[in-house]
N, C-alpha and C positions, 0 to 999 in steps of 0.2 A: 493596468498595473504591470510594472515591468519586473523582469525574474528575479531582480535581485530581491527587491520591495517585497517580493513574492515569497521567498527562501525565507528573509527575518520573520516575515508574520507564522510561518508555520510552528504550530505547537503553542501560539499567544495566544493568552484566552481574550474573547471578542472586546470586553471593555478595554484594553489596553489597544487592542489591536486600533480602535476610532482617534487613538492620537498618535499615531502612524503617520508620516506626512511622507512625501516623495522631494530628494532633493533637488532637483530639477537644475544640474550642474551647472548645465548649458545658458542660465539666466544670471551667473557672477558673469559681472564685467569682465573688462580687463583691466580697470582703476581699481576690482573690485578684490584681484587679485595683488595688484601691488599697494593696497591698504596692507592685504593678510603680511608680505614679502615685508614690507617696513617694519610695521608692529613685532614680526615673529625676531628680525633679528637683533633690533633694538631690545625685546623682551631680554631674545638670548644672552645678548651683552649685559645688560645691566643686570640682571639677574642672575648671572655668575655667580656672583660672593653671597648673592642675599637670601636666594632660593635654596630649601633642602635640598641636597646635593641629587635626589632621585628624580628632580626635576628635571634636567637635561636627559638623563637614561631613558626617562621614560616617553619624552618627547620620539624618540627615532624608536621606542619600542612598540610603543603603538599608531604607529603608521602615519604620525603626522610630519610636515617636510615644513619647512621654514621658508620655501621656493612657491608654494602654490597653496590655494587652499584645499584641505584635504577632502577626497570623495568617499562616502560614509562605505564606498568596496575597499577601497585601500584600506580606512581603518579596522574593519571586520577581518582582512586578512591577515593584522597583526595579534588584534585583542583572542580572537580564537586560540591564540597558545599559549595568553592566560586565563581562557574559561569567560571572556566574557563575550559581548556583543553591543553595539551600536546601533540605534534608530534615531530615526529625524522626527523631530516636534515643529511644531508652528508655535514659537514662543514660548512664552508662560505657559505652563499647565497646574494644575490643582498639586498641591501638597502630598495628599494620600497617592496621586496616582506614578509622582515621579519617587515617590518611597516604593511603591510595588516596583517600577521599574530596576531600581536603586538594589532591593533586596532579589530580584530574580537574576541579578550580575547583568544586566540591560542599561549601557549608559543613552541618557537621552540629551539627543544634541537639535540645538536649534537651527534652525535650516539658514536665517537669515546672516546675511553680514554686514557688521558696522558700516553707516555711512562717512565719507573721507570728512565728516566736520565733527563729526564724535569718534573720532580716535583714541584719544586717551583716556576716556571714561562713557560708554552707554547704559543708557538705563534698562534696555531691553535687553534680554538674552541673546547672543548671537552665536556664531559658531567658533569667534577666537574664542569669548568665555568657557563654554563647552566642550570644545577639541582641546583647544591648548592649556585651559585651567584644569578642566576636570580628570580627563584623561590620563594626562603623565605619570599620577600618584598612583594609578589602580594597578601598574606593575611591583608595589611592595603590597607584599601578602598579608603581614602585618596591617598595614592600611587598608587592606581591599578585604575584609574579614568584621571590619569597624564598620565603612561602608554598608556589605550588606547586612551586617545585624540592625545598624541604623532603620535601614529600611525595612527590616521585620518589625523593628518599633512603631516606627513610622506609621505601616499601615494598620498600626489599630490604636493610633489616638484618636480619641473622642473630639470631634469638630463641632460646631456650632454654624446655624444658617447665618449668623453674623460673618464669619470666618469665611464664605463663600462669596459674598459680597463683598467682603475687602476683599476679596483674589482676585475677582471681576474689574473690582475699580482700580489696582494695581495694572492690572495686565492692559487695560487700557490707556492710563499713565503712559504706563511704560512705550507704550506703539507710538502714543502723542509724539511724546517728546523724540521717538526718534525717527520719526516721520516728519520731509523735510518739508511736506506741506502744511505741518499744522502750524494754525493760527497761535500767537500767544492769548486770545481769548479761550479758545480753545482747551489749550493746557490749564492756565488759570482755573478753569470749571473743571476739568476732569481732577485737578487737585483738591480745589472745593469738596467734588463728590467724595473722594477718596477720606477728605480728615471728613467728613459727614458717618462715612460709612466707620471709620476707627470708632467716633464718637458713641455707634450706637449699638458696638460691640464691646464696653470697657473691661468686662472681665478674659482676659486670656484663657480660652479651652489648651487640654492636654497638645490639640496640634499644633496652636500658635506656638505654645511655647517652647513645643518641640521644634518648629522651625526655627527662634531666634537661636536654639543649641545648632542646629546646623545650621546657620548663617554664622554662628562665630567661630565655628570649627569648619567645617566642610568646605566654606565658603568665603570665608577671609579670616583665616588661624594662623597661629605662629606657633611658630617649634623652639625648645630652648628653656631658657631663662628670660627674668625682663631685661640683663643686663648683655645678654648674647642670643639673640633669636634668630632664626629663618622662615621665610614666606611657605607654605605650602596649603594656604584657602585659594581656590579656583577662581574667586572675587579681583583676588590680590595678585595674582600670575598671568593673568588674560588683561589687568589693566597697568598700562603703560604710564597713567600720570598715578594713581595710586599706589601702585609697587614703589613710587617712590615716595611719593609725600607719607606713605604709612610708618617709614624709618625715623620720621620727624616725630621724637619723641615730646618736645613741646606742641605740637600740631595734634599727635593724634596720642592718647593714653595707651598704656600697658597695663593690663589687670591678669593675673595666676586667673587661669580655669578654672572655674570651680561650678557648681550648680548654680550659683548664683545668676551665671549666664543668662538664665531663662528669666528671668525679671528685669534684663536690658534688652529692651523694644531695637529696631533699626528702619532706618528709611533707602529702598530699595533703588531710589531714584538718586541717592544723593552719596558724596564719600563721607567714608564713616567716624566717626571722631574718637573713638576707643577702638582697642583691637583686643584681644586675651588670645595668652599665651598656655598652652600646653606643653608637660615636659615629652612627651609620648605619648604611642599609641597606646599600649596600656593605661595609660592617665586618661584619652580619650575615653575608651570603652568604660572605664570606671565611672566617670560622669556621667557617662550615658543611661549605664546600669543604673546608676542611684536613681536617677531619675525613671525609668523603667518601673522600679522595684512601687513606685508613688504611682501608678496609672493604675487606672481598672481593669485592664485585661489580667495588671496581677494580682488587683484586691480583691474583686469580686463584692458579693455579697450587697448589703443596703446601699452601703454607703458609693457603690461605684455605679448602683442604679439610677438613687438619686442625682450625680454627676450626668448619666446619661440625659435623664428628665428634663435636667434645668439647660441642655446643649439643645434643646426639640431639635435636632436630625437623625436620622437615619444610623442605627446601631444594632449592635449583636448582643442579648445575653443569652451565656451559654448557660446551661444547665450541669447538675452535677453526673446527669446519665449521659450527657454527651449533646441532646437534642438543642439546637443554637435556634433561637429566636429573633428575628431582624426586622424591625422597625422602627419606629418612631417613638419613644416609650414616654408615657403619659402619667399612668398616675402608678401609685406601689400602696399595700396595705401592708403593714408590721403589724406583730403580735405582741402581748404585752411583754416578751422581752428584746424587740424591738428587731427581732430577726423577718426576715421577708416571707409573706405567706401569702400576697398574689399579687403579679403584677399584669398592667395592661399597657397596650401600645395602639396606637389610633393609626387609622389611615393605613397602607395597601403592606402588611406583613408578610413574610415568608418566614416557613421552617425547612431548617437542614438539618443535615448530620456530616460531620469531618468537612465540611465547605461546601459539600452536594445539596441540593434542597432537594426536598422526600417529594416522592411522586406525588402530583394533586394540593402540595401542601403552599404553592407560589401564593405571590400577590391576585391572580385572579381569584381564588379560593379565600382568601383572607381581606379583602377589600376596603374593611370600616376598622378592621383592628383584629385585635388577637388577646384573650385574657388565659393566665396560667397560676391555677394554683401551687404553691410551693411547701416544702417543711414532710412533717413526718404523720401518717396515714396512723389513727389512731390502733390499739392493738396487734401494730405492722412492726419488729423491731427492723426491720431492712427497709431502704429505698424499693418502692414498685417497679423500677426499673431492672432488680435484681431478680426476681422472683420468675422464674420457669415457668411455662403455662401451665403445665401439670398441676406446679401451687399454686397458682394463681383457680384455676378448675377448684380443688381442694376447699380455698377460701371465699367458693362463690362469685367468682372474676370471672366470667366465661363468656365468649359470646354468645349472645342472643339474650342474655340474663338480665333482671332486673339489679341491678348494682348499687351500693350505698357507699358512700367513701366519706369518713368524716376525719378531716385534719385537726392534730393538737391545736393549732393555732385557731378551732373554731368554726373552719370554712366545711361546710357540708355540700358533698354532689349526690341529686339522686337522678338515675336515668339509665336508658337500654342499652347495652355495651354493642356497638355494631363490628368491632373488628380493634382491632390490636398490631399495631406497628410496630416493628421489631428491626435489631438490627445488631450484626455481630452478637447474637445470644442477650440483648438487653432489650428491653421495653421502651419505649421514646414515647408513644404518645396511646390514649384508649380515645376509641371515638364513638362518642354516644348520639343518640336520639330521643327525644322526647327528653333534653338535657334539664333539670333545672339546679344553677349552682348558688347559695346565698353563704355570706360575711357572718362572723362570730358576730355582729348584732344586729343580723337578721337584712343585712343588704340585698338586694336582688343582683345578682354577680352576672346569672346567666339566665335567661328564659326560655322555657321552651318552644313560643314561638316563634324566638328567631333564629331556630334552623337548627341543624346540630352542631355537636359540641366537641371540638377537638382538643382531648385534655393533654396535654404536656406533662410529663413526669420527671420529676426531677427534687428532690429533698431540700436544692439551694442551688445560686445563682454562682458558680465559680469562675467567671472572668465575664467583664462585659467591654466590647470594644467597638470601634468607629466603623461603618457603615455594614456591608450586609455579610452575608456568609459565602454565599456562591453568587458571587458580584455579575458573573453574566449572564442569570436569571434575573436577577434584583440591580441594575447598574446601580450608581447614585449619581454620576456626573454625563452629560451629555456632549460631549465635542463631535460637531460634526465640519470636517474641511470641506468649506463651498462646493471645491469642484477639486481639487488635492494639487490644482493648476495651475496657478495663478500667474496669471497674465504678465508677459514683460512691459514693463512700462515703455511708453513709444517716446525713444529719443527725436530730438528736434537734429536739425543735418550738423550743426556743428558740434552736437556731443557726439556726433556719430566720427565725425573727424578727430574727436579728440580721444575717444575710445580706440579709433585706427593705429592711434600715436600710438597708445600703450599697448596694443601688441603688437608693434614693431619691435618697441622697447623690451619687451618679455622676450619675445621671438631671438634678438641680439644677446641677450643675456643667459635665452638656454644654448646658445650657439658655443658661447663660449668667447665668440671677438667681434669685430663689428670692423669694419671701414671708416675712413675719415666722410665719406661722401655720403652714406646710409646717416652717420651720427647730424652730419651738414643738413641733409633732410628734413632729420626729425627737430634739429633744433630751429629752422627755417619754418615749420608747422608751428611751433609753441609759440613763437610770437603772434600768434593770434590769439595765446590763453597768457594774458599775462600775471593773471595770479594762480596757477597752474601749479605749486610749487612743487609735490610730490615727483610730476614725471620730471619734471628739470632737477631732480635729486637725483632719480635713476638715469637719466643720460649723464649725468656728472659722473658716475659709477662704472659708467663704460668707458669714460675717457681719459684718457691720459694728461695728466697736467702738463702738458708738452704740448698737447693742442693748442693753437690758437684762440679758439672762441673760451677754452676753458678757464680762464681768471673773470672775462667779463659774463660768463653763466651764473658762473661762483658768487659772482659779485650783486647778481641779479636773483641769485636765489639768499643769498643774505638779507636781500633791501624787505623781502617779504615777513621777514620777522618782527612786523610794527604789525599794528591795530590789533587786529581779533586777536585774544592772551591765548585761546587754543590752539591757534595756526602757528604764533610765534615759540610756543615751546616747543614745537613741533619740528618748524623750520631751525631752530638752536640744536636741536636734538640731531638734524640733516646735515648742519655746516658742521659740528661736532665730529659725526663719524667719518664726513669725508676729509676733515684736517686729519683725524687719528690713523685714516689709510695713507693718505698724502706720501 
């Protein structure tokens, strides 16, 4: 691991730290850089009039150059002076975990770069979407404030194992298609899999739906009105045929912001055929909120358990003394006024408190589940979590005692109090032996030969949200980078010549002038690439229309604007800027 890679992990906690990647600079071509060098300043150009104006400011504020692609030190050296930081991912990552990112002011950028045949639109994450989309905005404070509340949202929606399976068949979509290897058999199935996998998740949990609000804001949003808008989604500024066809008001719809958002689906692979408009950032947060105010970490209580139940993954309900429960949550018993009076969760539980899990209390310790009585302790007016040990002594609560606890709701505990967990002056949990716990009509809840009995305190359920409490105890996602190294692909000898071209051509252009006889060269090389058409764009850039060879270059990088429709808007886009420098 090298010092820099080194520096950002420190103070990460371990689950974040596993989708860490290393950018391994050294492995952008040199085609790979005059992909970034075209795209950034075509972006720049056309993006003038159309981009909220904090677009350009924020490009040269956070350390990205329109000349090279940027190295994740340059960008750390800029975003430090406004509180943020930069790490490298290997593509797609999980939902919940680029929201922790998102809300710790950690932006996450994809290591990869577009290949030169998906220039105007990729389906996978790269590092023009990333650096140049995401980045430029988090210099208004107003925006970077929206951001990280997002991602306090973010990480405690309620997911569903559906919702993890489509991320999986996404993420591999996404490599297909821009992998120049793959088969169209290939893609076809991997698309298959994916509408399979939609198919057999058809209810949207709190996080999809929270993702389609960030994919229409964060990620391709507009600012304004429908009748005067500007680009500022990271979707919509990092893509070069979309930044424009999205201005094509018969092509792609305008809809006002509103909540509604979240009940329009998108496809990640493809451009998108509505856009919504926000008037502001305050309009943003406001949407966000409403929708916030509707989740279970703010409801709490039955109704956000059974939510939890029907998602079977991996969740927190917290209790009202504080004590956070994390698991899988299975079934819930209500009393007859229909309030929660025990709930259970199956398979490998932990308990915490403030994010911490309490000593002893992990997944080894809880393995098959965790059951917790809830409500109010008959002839108790206070929660047990309130009560002093002294009272608690007083009321016969004591350790080593024979103990009775019979809840309003019915639930009776009888058993030997081994010890009492405390914490900040409150009660979290009593642990008994020789436990036996039964239901208001006489269910068998807990037995006592299956071991003892770690009772939960808590009167009611006040927020329950999406996966564990102290996430680096309890992970819930597993990313592990092969070797964090990934091999440069071994050019054949004439990409290696043709790689040569383009850092001549780089080399010429950081110089500042070039020679008639160096420019001679390199155009003598490219006749052996003769749909090459990018570098014959940037040696046309060096040259002066006073050259000789330069009408018949000109002429020869025109002709390539037939067949393939992406190379030709492309090469249009190429004779375009160099008529407008001319």
């Amino acid at each position: 691991m090298n010092s820099s890679k080194r520096a950002l992990l420190d103070g990460m906690p371990s689950h974040l730290r596993q989708f860490v990647a290393t950018q391994h600079y050294q492995h952008y071509s040199p085609r790979d850089h005059a992909v970034w060098r075209f795209l950034m300043h075509q972006l720049a150009a056309r993006l003038r009039d159309s981009a909220h104006p904090v677009y350009r400011d924020g490009l040269a504020r956070t350390g990205i150059s329109l000349e090279h692609i940027p190295s994740i030190e340059e960008m750390n050296e800029q975003l430090a002076a406004i509180g943020w930081r930069a790490v490298v991912v290997d593509g797609v990552i999980p939902s919940a975990i680029f929201m922790e990112f998102q809300a710790r002011r950690i932006l996450p950028i994809a290591r990869d770069m577009r290949d030169i045949n998906h220039m105007l639109y990729t389906p996978a994450p790269d590092i023009v979407h990333e650096a140049a989309g995401h980045a430029p905005f988090i210099v208004d404070t107003d925006y970077t404030e929206f951001l990280q509340r997002f991602g306090e949202v973010g990480m405690k929606a309620l997911s569903t194992q559906g919702d993890i399976d489509v991320f999986h068949a996404v993420r591999r979509l996404s490599i297909l298609k821009e992998s120049p290897g793959s088969s169209p058999q290939q893609i076809a199935e991997a698309e298959a899999h994916l509408r399979a996998c939609q198919a057999n998740n058809p209810f949207p949990s709190e996080a999809a739906l929270l993702a389609r609000l960030h994919w229409w804001t964060v990620e391709y949003g507009l600012v304004g009105d429908l009748d005067n808008y500007r680009l500022f989604g990271a979707g919509l500024l990092s893509s070069l045929g979309e930044s424009i066809n999205c201005r094509d008001d018969r092509r792609v719809a305008k809809r006002i912001l509103s909540l509604e958002a979240i009940n329009t689906p998108y496809d990640i692979t493809r451009e998108q055929p509505q856009l919504f408009v926000t008037r502001s950032c305050q309009h943003l947060c406001q949407v966000l909120e409403a929708f916030a105010r509707r989740m279970a970490f703010s409801v709490g209580g039955a109704e956000s358990l059974r939510k939890a139940i029907d998602c079977a993954s991996v969740a927190t309900a917290e209790l009202s003394s504080g004590l956070q429960i994390s698991g899988v949550m299975d079934s819930l018993i209500v009393d007859a006024a229909g309030n929660e009076s025990y709930l259970r969760s199956r398979g490998p539980t932990q308990l915490a408190y403030r994010g911490r899990e309490l000593p002893g209390q992990g997944i080894a310790a809880h393995p098959d589940g965790f059951g917790a009585p809830l409500g109010q302790v008959q002839d108790m007016p206070r929660c047990l979590s309130d009560y002093t040990v002294d009272e608690l002594k007083s009321l016969g609560i004591a350790v080593g005692a024979e103990v009775q606890l019979d809840f309003v709701s019915g639930v009776k505990l009888r058993g030997r109090l081994q010890d009492i967990v405390r914490r900040d002056r409150r009660n979290l949990l009593f642990c008994f032996g020789d436990c036996r716990v039964t239901g208001a009509d006489g269910e068998c809840l807990f037995d006592p030969q299956w071991g003892n009995y770690d009772m939960a305190i808590g009167e009611s359920v006040v927020s329950v949200y999406g996966g564990s409490a102290d996430l680096d105890r309890f992970p819930i996602y597993r990313h592990h980078l092969p070797d964090d190294s990934p091999p440069e692909r071994q050019q054949t000898a004439e990409e290696q010549t043709l790689m040569a071209l383009y850092a001549r051509l780089a080399a010429l252009r950081s110089a500042g002038h070039a020679s008639e006889a160096a420019l001679q060269a390199i155009d003598d090389g490219l006749r052996g690439y003769p749909n090459e058409w990018l570098a014959r764009f940037e040696l046309l850039e060096l040259m002066s229309p006073a050259q000789p060879r330069y009408a018949a270059l000109f002429d020869e990088l025109a002709a390539l604007a037939s067949g393939d429709e992406e190379r030709s808007r492309l090469v249009n886009m190429a004779v375009q800027a160099l008529s407008a420098g001319a």
